[in-house]
N, C-alpha and C positions, 0 to 999 in steps of 0.2 A: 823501469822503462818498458814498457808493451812496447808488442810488434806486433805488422800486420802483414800478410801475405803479400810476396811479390808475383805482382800478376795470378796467371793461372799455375805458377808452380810453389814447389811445394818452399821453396826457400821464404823467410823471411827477413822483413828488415826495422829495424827500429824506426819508432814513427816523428824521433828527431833526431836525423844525421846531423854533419857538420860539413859546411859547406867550405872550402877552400881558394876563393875569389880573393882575391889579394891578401892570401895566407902568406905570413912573412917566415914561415919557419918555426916559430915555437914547439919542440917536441913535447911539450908538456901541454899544450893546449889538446894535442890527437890523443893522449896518453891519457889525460882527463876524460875525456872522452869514451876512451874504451872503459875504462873505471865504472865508468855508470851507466853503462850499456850503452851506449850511444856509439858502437861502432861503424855506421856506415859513414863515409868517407866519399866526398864527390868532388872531382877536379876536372881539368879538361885544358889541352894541349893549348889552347887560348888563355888560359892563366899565364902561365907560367908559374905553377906550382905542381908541377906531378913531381919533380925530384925533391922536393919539400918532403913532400907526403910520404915518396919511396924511401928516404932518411930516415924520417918519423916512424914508418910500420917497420923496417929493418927489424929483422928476429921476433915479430911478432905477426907476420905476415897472415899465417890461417886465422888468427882473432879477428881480423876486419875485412867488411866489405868493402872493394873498390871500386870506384867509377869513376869512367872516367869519357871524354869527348873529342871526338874528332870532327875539325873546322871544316868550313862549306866547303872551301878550295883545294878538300881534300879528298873529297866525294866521288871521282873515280874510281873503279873496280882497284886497279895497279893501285892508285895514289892511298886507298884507305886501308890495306894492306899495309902500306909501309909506314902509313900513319899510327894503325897499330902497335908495332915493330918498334918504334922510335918510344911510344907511350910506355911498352911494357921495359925499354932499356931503361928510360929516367923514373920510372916508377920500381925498378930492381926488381919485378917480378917474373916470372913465366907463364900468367893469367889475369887478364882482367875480366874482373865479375862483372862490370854492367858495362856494356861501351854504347857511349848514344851519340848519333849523329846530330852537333849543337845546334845546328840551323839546318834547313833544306838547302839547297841552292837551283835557281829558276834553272840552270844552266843544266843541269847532270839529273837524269831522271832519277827517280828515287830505285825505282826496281834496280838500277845498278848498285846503286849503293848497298841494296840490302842483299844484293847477291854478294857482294865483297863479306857482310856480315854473316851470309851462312858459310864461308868457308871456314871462316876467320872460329865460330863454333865448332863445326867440323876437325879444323885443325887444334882442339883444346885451348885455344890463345883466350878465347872469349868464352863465359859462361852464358850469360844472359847480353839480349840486342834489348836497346830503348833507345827512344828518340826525345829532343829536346825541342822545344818553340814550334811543336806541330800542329796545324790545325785540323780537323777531325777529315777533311779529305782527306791532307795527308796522311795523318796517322792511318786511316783506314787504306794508302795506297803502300804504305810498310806492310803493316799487318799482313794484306794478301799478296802482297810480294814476298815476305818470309816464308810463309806454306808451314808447314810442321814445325817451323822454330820461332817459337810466340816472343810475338814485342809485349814486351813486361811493363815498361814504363813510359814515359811520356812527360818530360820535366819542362816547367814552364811558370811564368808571376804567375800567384796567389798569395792573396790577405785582404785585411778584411777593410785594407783601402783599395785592392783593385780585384773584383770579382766577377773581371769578364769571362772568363771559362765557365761560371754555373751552368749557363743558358743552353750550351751546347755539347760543349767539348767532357766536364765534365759527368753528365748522362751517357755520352760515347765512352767513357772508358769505363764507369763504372759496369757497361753493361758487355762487354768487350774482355772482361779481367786485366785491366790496362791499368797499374798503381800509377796515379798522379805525384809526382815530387816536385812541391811547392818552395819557389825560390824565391829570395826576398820575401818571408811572410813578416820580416821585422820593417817594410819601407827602407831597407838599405841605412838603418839607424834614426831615422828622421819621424820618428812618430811622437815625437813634442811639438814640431812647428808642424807636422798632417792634424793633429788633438789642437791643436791651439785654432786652426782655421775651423773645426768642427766641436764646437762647446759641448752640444747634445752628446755626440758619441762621446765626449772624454768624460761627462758625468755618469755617462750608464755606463762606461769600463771601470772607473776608479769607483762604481758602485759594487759591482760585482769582483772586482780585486777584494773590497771589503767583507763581501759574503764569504769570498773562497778563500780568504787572508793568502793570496798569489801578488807579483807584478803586475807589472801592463802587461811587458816581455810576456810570461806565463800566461796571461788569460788572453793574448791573441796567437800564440804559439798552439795553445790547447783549442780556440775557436778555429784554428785551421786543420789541423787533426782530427775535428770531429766527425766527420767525413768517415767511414770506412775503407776508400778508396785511396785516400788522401796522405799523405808522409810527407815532410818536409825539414828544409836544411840551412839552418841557418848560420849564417859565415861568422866568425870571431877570431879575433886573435888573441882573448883575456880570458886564461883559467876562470877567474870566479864569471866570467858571461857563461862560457861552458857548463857551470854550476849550475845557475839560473835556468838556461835554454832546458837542460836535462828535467828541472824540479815541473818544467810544463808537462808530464808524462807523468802516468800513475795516477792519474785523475779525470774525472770527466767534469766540464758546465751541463749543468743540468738542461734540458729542453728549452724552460721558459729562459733562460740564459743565454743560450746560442741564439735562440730568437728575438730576441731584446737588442743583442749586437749586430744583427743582420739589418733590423727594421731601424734602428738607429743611423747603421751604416748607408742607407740604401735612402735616409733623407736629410743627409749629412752633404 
């Protein structure tokens, strides 16, 4: 499994987590998981899966990275404190590593929010602040609201059926030290009937699965990770997906390969 820097610090994370969106509990699916490197771990108070997850890392807590999110309606100085508070009881821990605020909300300025977030570091509850579904204002209206405690991450769709972050947002973080975490890079499962409306791109995938004898799964998990910048997390509830999601890492598509799936993509 490679990893790649989080943000501008020195921690790192594997560059296929497991995403926890209607994770039903399997401890064997998180357990797989850490088995192949693939420790990072992402949830958010909107699942309703953090006490899943808190079950599942139980006695293995320093092996995995955690993150996790706090809901717009919670975005108050007071309210994201005790959103905190409530995450790290049903997660059974005394830290969360990445907490990101999952949506902005029009209503609550952001500088409040991230001032909740420098305590919340300050007071050791939090290691690392990121944000989720941010667009480059935003993000850039965290960033210098944080002051000295860098927004790491910035989680949001990417794959190689929807790549409207290139244009903008992704050039803003990479140049920012801002690690993108790409959510849904599998179409939320649905990449037979997205291939089936686009012939071209499913002949130049199932071309290049043949060159690199990978999956679909694998060569659009690896076309999303090619990025530098880029990490992503894709959700399962089935050990051997977990197998799969993993076998995308440890490899690269070559250039004329990433490019073939972009140009494919982009007139599909």
């Amino acid at each position: 499994m490679l990893a790649k820097s989080l943000g501008s610090t020195e921690s790192t994370l594997p560059e296929i987590g497991l995403g926890t969106w209607l994770y039903k509990g399997d401890k064997n699916v998180i357990h797989k998981a850490l088995e192949l490197g693939s420790n990072f771990l992402d949830t958010a108070e909107m699942y309703n899966t953090e006490s899943f997850v808190g079950d599942a890392v139980k006695n293995k807590r320093q092996s995995y990275f955690i993150a996790t999110k706090v809901s717009p309606q919670n975005l108050r100085h007071q309210d994201l404190i005790a959103a905190a508070d409530r995450s790290l009881r049903r997660l059974k821990t005394d830290y969360i590593d990445l907490y990101q605020v999952h949506w902005a909300n029009p209503d609550i300025p952001i500088e409040e929010s991230m001032g909740a977030m420098k305590d919340l570091v300050i007071d050791g509850k939090v290691r690392y602040v990121g944000v989720s579904n941010f667009s480059v204002q935003q993000a850039e209206t965290a960033r210098l609201a944080l002051g000295s405690v860098p927004l790491v991450s910035n989680q949001v769709l990417y794959s190689l059926f929807d790549r409207e972050i290139e244009d903008e947002l992704i050039p803003y973080c990479s140049a920012n030290q801002i690690t993108v975490i790409s959510y849904s890079p599998l179409a939320q499962g649905k990449i037979d009937p997205m291939l089936k409306r686009s012939p071209h791109l499913r002949e130049i995938i199932d071309r290049i699965c043949s060159e690199v004898h990978k999956t679909r799964a694998q060569v659009l998990l690896n076309w999303c990770t090619y990025l530098p910048c880029v990490v992503t997390i894709p959700q399962t509830n089935r050990v051997e997906r977990v197998d799969e999601n993993c076998g995308a890492s440890g490899w690269r598509l070559t250039e004329s390969q990433y490019e073939a799936l972009n140009q494919a993509s982009s007139s599909s």
